[in-house]
C-alpha positions as CSV (number, residue, x, y, z in Angstrom):
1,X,106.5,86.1,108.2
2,X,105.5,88.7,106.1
3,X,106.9,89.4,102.7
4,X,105.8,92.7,102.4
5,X,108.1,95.2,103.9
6,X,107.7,99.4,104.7
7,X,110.5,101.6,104.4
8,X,109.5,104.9,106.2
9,X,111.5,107.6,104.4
10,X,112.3,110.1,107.3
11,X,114.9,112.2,104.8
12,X,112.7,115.4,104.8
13,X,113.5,115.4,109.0
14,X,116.4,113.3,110.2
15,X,118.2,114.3,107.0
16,X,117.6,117.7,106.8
17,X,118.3,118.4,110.9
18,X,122.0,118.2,109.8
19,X,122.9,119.7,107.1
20,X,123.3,123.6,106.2
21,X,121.3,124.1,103.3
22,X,117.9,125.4,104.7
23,X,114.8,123.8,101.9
24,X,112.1,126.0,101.3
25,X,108.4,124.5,102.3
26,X,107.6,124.7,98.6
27,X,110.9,122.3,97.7
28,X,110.1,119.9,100.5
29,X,106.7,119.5,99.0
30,X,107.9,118.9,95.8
31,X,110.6,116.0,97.0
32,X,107.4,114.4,99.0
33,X,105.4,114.6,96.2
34,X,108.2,112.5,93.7
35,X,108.9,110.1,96.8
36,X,105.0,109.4,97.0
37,X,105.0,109.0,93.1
38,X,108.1,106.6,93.6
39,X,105.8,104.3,95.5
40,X,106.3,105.6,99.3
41,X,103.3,105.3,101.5
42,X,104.5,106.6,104.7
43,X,107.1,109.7,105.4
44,X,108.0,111.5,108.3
45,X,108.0,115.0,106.7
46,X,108.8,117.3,109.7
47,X,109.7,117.3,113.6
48,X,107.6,119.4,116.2
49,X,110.7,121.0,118.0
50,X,111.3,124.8,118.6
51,X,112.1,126.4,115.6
52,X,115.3,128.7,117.3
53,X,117.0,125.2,117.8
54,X,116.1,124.1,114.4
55,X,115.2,126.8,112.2
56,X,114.2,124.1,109.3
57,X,111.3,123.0,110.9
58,X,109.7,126.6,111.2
59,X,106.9,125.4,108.4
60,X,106.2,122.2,110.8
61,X,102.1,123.1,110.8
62,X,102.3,124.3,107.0
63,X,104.0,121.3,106.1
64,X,101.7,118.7,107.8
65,X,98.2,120.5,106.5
66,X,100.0,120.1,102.6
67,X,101.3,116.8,103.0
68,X,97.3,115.5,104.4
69,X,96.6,116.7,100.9
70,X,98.4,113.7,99.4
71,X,95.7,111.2,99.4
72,X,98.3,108.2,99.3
73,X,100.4,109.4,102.0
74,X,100.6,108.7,106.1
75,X,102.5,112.3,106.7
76,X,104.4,111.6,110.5
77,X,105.9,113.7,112.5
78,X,108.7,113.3,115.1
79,X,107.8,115.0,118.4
80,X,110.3,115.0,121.7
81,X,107.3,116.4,124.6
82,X,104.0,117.2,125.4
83,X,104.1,120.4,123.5
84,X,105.7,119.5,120.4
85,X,102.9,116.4,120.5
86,X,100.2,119.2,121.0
87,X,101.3,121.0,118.1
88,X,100.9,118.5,116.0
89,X,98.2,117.2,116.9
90,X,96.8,120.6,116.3
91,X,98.1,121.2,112.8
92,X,96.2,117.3,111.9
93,X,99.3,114.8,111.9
94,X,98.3,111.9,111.2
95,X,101.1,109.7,113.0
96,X,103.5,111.0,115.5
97,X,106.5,109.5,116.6
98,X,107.7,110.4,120.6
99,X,111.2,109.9,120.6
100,X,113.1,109.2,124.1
101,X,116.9,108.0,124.8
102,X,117.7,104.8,126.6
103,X,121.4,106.7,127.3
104,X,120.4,109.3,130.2
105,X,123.1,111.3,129.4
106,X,122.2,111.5,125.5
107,X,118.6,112.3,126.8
108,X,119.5,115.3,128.6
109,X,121.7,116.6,126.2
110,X,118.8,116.0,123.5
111,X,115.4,116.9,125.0
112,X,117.0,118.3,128.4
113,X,115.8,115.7,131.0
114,X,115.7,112.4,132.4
115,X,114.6,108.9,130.5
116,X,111.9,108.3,132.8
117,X,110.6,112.2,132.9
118,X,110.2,111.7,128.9
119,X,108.3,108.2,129.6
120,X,106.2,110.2,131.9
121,X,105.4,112.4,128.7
122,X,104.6,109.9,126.7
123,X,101.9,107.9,129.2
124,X,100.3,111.9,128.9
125,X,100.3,112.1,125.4
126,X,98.9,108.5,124.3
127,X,96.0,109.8,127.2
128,X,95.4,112.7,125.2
129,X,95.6,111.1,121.6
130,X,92.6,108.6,123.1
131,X,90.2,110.5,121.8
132,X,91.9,111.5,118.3
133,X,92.3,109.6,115.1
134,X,96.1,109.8,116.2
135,X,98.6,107.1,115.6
136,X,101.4,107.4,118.3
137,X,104.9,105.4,117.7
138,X,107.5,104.8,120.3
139,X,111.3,105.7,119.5
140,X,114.1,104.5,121.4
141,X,117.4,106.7,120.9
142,X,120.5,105.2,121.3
143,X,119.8,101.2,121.5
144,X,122.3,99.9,120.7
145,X,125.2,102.5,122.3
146,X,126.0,106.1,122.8
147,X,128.9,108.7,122.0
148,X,128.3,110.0,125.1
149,X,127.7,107.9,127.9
150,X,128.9,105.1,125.9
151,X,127.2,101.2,126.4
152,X,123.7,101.2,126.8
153,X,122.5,98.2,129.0
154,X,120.2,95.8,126.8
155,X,117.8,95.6,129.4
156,X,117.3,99.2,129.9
157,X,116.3,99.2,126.4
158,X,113.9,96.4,127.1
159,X,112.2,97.8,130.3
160,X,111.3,101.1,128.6
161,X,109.9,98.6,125.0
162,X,108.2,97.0,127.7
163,X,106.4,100.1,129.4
164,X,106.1,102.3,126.5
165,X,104.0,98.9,124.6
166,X,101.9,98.3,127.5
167,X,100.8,102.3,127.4
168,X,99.5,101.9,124.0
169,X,102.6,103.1,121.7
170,X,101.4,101.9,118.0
171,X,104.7,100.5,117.2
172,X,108.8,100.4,118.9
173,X,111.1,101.6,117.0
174,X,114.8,100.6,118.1
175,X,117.1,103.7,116.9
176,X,121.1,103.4,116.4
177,X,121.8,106.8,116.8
178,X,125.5,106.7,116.4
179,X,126.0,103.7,113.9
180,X,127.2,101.3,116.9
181,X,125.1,98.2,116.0
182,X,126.5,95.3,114.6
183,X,124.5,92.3,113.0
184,X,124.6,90.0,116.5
185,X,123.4,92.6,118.3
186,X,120.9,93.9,116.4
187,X,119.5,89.8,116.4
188,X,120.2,89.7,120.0
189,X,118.2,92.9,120.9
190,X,115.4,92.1,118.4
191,X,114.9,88.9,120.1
192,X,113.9,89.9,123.2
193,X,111.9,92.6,121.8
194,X,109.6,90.5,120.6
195,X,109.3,88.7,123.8
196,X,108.7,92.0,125.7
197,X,105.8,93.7,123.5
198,X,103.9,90.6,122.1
199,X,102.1,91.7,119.0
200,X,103.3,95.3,118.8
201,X,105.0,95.6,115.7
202,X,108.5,96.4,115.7
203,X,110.5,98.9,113.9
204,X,114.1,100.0,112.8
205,X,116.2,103.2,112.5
206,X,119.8,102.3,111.5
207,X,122.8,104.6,110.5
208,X,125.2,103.8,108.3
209,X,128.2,105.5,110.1
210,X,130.3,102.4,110.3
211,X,129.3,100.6,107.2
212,X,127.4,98.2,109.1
213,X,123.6,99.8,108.1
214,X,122.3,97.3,105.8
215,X,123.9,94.4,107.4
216,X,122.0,95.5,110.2
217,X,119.0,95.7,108.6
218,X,119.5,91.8,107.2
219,X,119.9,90.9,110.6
220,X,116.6,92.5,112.0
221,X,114.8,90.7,108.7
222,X,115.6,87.7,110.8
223,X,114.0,88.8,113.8
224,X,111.1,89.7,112.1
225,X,111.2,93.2,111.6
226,X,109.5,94.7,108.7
227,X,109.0,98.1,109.1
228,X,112.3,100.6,108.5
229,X,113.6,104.2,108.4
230,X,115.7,105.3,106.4
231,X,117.1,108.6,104.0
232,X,117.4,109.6,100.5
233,X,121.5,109.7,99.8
234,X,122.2,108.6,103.5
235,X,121.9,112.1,104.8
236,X,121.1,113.1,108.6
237,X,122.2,112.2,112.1
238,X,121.5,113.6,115.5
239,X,122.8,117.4,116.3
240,X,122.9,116.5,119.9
241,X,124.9,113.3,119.2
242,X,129.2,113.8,118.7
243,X,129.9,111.7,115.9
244,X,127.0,111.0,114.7
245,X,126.6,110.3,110.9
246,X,123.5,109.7,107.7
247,X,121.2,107.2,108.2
248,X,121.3,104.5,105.8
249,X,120.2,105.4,102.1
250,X,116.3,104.7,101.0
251,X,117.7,103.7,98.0
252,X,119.5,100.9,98.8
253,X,117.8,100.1,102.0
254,X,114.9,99.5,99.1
255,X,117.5,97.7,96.4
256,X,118.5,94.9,98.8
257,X,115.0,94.4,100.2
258,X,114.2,93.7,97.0
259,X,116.9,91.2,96.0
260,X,116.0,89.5,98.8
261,X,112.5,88.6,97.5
262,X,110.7,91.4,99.5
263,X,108.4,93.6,98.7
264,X,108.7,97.4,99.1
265,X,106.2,98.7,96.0
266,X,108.9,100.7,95.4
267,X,109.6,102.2,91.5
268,X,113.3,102.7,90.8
269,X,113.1,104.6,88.2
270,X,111.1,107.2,89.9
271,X,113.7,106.6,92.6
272,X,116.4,107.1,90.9
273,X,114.8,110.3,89.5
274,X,114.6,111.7,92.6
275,X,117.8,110.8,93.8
276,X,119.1,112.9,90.9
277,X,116.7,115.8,91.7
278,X,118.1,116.1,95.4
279,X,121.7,116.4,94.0
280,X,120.3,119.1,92.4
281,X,118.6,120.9,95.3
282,X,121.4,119.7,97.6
283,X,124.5,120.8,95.4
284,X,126.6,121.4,98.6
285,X,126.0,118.7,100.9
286,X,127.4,115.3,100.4
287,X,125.2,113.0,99.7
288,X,126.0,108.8,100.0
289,X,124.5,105.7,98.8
290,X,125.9,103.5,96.3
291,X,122.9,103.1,93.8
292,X,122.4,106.8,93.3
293,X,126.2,106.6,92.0
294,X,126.3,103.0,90.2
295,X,122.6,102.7,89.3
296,X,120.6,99.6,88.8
297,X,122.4,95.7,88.2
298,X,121.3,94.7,84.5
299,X,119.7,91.6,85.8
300,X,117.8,93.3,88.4
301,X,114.1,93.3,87.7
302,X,111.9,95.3,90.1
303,X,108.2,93.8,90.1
304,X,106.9,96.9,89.2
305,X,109.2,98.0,86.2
């Protein structure tokens, strides 16, 4: 398997859909512009949703066409329907990701319809990305468990994997929404991913809400995941989720990965850096993650420091 591992930082959306301070485009260009420097290839900088729900994604367009700018960057965006695809497709995204819910109830309350009404969508919009230097990801909300229907049958998971492969999503990411995972079900779930999608690469989006995040995230390295989300100081969750919490932090998502002999590219320094900075821009809004506190181990040795 692959040593090399990609930690998507999705900070500047996930994280900022929850909290109260509203960042200015200029300010979320700057913090993309230090993660890039830190040695971050990939960032999902914005979501295509309507900006009277989410008033901090208003700059969506302007913040795509800037971020194309940065020569070393993949800038993604998280869509939820045909029109938020359209849009950014239109402003030049280079990656979207659709997101659906395996929980029909979390569905609804999220993008205000049915599971198989937003896998309808997303059959549309790979049609209409054919033609368009587009890369198109599959999200699946609430894998592992909902707050508001509660369990989430493995299998429905696995059927909609399974269709959502077969019409041309570039990857499948598996999402905890609410921090319900646990390290034997993450392995379990994994599993049979693999057996459903065949060489689409698989992805993960864990939150930390229960302590379990990088456990989990040890447990999908086994399975043979190598691709994962995660948020400067742990911040984010779903607004349409009770309960949920911050994903799990970039920065120590990237210090175990490399503890464990992986490769992330990242710079910890720079890292660090910018963990600082958003403390600064972020001074009321609590922020977690344990290396932006403790700092570095004096026998780590990062490959590029």
């Amino acid at each position: 398997m692959s040593n090399l591992v990609n930690i998507r930082e999705v900070g500047l959306r996930d994280g900022l859909q929850l909290i109260k301070t509203n960042l200015s485009t200029e300010l979320k260009l700057s913090w993309i512009n230090k993660q890039v420097s830190a040695g971050f290839t990939e960032m999902e900088v914005t979501s295509f949703v309507p900006p009277k729900l989410l008033p901090q994604f208003s700059d969506a367009t302007d913040i795509i066409i800037q971020s194309n700018k940065i020569k070393e960057l993949k800038p993604t965006a998280l869509v939820l329907n045909i029109k938020g695809a359209i849009r950014a497709i239109e402003a030049g995204a280079k990656k979207i990701t659709f997101v659906l819910s395996a929980s029909e109830k979390h569905n609804q309350s999220n993008v205000n319809c049915a599971t198989d009404q937003s896998l309808s969508m997303f059959d549309e919009i790979i049609e209409i990305s054919k033609d368009i230097k587009i890369e198109v990801a599959a999200a699946i909300a609430t894998s592992f468990g909902c707050s508001i229907q509660g369990s989430v049958p493995e299998m429905r998971v696995l059927e909609l994997a399974k269709e959502m492969a077969k019409m041309g999503a570039s990857e499948i990411n598996l999402a905890d929404t609410v921090g319900y995972a646990n390290p034997n079900q993450v392995k379990s779930l994994f599993s049979e991913l693999k057996n459903q999608i065949g060489c689409t690469p698989m992805a993960a989006h864990f939150h930390d809400t229960r302590g379990m995040g990088l456990a989990n995230v040890v447990a999908a390295l086994q399975e043979g995941v190598r691709r994962f989300d995660a948020t400067m100081a742990g911040l984010g969750g779903c607004p349409f989720a009770p309960g949920a919490s911050g994903n799990i932090a970039t920065e120590d998502c990237a210090y175990l990965l490399e503890s464990l002999g992986f490769d992330t590219s990242v710079d910890f320094d720079k890292l660090l850096e910018l963990r600082s900075y958003l403390s600064n821009l972020l001074p009321h809004e609590k922020l977690e993650g344990r290396l932006g506190f403790a700092g570095k181990a004096i026998n780590f040795k990062n490959k590029l420091l």
